[in-house]
N, C-alpha and C positions, 0 to 999 in steps of 0.2 A: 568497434569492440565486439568481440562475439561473446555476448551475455549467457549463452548456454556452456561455453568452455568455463566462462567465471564461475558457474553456477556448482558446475562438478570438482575445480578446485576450492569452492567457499561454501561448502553445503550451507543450505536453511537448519538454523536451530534457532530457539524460542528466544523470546528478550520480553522481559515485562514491560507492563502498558506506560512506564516513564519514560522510556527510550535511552537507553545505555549504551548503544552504538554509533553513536557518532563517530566514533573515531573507524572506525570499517570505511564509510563514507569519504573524512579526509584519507584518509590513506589510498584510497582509488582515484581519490583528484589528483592529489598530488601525483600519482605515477601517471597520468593521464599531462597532465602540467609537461613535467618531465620530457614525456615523449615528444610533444609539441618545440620546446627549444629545442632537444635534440636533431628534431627535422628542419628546425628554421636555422642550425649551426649545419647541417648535412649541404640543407639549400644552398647558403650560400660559399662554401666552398665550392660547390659544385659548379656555381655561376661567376663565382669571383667577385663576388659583393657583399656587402651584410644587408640582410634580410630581415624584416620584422616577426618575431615569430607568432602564430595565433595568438597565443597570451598576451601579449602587449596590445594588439589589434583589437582584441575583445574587449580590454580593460578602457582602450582609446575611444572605443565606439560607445560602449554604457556612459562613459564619462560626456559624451556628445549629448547622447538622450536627454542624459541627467538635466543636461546645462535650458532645457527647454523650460525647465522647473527649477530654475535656480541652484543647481547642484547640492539641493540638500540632503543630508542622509537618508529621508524617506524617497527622495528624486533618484537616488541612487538605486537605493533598493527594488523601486520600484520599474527604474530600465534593469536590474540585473532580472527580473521576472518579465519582462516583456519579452526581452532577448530568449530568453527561455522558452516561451510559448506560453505564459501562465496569462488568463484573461482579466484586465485591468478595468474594462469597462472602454469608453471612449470619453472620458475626461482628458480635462489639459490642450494646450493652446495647439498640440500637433493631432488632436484626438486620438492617443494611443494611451490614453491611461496614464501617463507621467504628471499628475499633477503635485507632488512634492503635497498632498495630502493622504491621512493613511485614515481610508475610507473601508466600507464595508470586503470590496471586492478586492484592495490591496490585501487588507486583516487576512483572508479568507486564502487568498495567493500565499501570502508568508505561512499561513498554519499549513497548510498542503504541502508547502515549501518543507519546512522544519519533518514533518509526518516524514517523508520522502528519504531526508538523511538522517535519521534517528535520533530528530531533536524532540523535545517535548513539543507539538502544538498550540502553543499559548497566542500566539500574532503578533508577541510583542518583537521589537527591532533589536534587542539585547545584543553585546555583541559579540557569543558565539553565532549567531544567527547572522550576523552584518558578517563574520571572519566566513561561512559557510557558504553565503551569499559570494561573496568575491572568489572564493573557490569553483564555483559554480560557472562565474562567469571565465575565467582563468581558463577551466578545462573545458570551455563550451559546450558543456551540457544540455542538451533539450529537456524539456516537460517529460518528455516520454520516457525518456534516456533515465532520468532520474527517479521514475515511477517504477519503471523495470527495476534500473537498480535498489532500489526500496523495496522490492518484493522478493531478489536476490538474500538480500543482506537481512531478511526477516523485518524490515521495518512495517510493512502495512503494503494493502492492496490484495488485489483477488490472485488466488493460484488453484490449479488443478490439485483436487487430493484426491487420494485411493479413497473412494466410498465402495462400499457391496452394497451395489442398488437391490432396486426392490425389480424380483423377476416380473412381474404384472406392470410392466411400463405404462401402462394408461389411466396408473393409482393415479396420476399425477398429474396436473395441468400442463409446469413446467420443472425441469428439475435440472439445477445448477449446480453440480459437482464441483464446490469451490470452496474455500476458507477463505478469511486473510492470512497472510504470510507471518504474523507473529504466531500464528497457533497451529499452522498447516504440518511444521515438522511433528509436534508434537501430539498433533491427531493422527498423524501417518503412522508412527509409531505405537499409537494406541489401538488402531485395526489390527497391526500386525502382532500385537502382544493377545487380541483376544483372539485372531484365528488361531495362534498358535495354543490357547490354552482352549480352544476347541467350543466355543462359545459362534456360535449361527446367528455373526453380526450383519446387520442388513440396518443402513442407513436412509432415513426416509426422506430426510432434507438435509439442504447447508446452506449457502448461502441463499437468500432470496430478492427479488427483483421489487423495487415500490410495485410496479405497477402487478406481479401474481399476489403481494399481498393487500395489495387492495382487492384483488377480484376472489380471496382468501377472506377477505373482513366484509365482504359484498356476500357471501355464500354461507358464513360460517360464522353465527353468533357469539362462538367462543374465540373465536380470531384477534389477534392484537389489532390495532389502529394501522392504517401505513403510514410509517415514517416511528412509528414507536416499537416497532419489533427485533430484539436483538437479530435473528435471521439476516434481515436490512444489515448486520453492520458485518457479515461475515466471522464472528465468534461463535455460533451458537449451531448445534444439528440434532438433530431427531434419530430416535432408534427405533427399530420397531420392539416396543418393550414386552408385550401381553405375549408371542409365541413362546419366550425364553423361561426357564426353568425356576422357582426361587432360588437355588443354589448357582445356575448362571447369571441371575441379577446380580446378585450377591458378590461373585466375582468379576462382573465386569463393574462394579461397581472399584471396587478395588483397584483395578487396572486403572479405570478413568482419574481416582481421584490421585494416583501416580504420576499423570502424566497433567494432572492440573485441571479437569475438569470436573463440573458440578455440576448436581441436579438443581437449577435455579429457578424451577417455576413448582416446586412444592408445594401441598399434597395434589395439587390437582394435572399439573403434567409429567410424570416419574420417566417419561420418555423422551425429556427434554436437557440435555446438557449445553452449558456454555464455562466460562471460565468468570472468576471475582474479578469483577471492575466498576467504577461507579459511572450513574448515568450519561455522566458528561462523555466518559469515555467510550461508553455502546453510541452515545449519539456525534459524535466524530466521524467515528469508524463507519456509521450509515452515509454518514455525509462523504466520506472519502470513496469506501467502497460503491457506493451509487453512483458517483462519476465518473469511478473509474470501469464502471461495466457500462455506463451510457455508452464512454469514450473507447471504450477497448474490446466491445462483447464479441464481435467477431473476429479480432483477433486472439482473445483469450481462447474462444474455445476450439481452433483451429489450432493453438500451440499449446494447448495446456498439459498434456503429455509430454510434454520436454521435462517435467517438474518432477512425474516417475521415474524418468529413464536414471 
């Protein structure tokens, strides 16, 4: 599938922090599903036999894994994420993680799972999440496949956004022009509403990495902790606030709180915007986006420009 054509027919727009798109997700499996019998009805006319088509192969092999663990609903679940590429740990009698127990590292697979196709994150096995799960495995989805498409569909994960850096590149240690994908559309549109109202927006952070905010709370007594700083979870950026005018405060104020953001660390950072959410959900979102730049950093920022175009 070529994720950059989907992209430009599915633009990124915002979804609050519950996740109300799930149905975006099945509807991609589903024509993904589709095309797969499609090929496996093409195959075997073409060969003059019937043919099993991936769908059934995939559903035959998770149901294999399962059976190592007794085929129970969490054994299931748990080869529908192996298959996948999500890391189970080496539990279970084959050492791949199928132990038909739902331990910290399945919990942690199923919440990244759900994050991915715009379920809510809870870990729990409910069963949209078992019906999203068999979907999954149906349309053979990878890890990756399903993180892309998650940052696609606006659900979460790192994406390139229009920042107006700061002309003195060496303010800076390291500087990651990056959002998460629920907020990316609606920052992009928030630069584009202040250049046009003529306001000399210049972005000083965005996302940030555990390890520059530690070497941030190493150097800077006012510095958050690392692993407590909304930065970490890709919602939050920085302006440069002191050059601008009271009347261009004033109005970029307005603009921002338009498009959904706040000044959340008042009176003492007025330079600091992110959006209403509660902790739980800043500390997910570090948790998701710091794996997904461990795992993804040099390819993110090698294609992160697909996301302007």
């Amino acid at each position: 599938m070529n994720w950059y054509t989907y992209a430009a027919n599915n633009p990124l727009r915002f979804v609050d922090p519950t996740g109300k798109t799930y149905e975006d997700f099945e509807k991609e499996a589903k024509s993904r599903i589709e095309q797969h019998n499609q090929n496996a009805i093409i195959f075997s006319a073409l060969k003059g036999s019937t043919f099993e088509s991936a769908v059934e192969t995939n559903i035959s092999y998770r149901d294999h894994l399962a059976q190592s663990a007794g085929g129970t609903e969490v054994a299931k679940a748990q080869a529908a994420l192996k298959m996948a590429g999500y890391d189970l740990g080496s539990y279970g009698t084959q050492g791949d993680g199928i132990d038909g127990v739902k331990g910290g590292k399945t919990t942690k697979a199923i919440r990244h799972f759900q994050h991915a196709v715009g379920l809510e994150p809870t870990g729990n096995l409910d069963p949209k999440t078992i019906a999203a799960l068999d979907l999954a495995v149906q349309a053979g989805f990878t890890k990756v496949q399903l993180v892309e498409l998650g940052k696609v569909l606006g659900h979460g994960g790192l994406v390139r956004v229009n920042m107006p850096l700061p002309k003195d590149s060496k303010r800076y240690k390291e500087f990651t022009p990056f959002l998460d994908a629920s907020v990316a559309y609606k920052f992009n549109a928030f630069v584009e509403d202040c250049q046009k109202a003529g306001i000399p927006l210049v972005v000083s952070e965005g996302f940030r990495t555990f390890a520059y905010q530690e070497f941030l709370y190493n150097t800077d007594p006012d510095a958050a902790k690392p692993g407590t700083s909304p930065h970490e979870s890709g919602l939050a950026f920085d302006l440069d606030w002191k050059p601008l005018t009271k009347g261009q405060q004033a109005a970029l104020l307005d603009i921002a709180k338009a498009h959904g953001f706040l000044q959340t660390v008042m009176p003492r950072e007025p330079w600091h915007f992110g959006i209403k959410a509660d902790w739980n959900y800043y500390q997910f979102k570090r948790e998701y986006n710091s794996q997904d730049w461990l795992e993804n950093s040099k390819y993110l920022t090698n294609r992160g420009d697909k996301y302007n175009e």
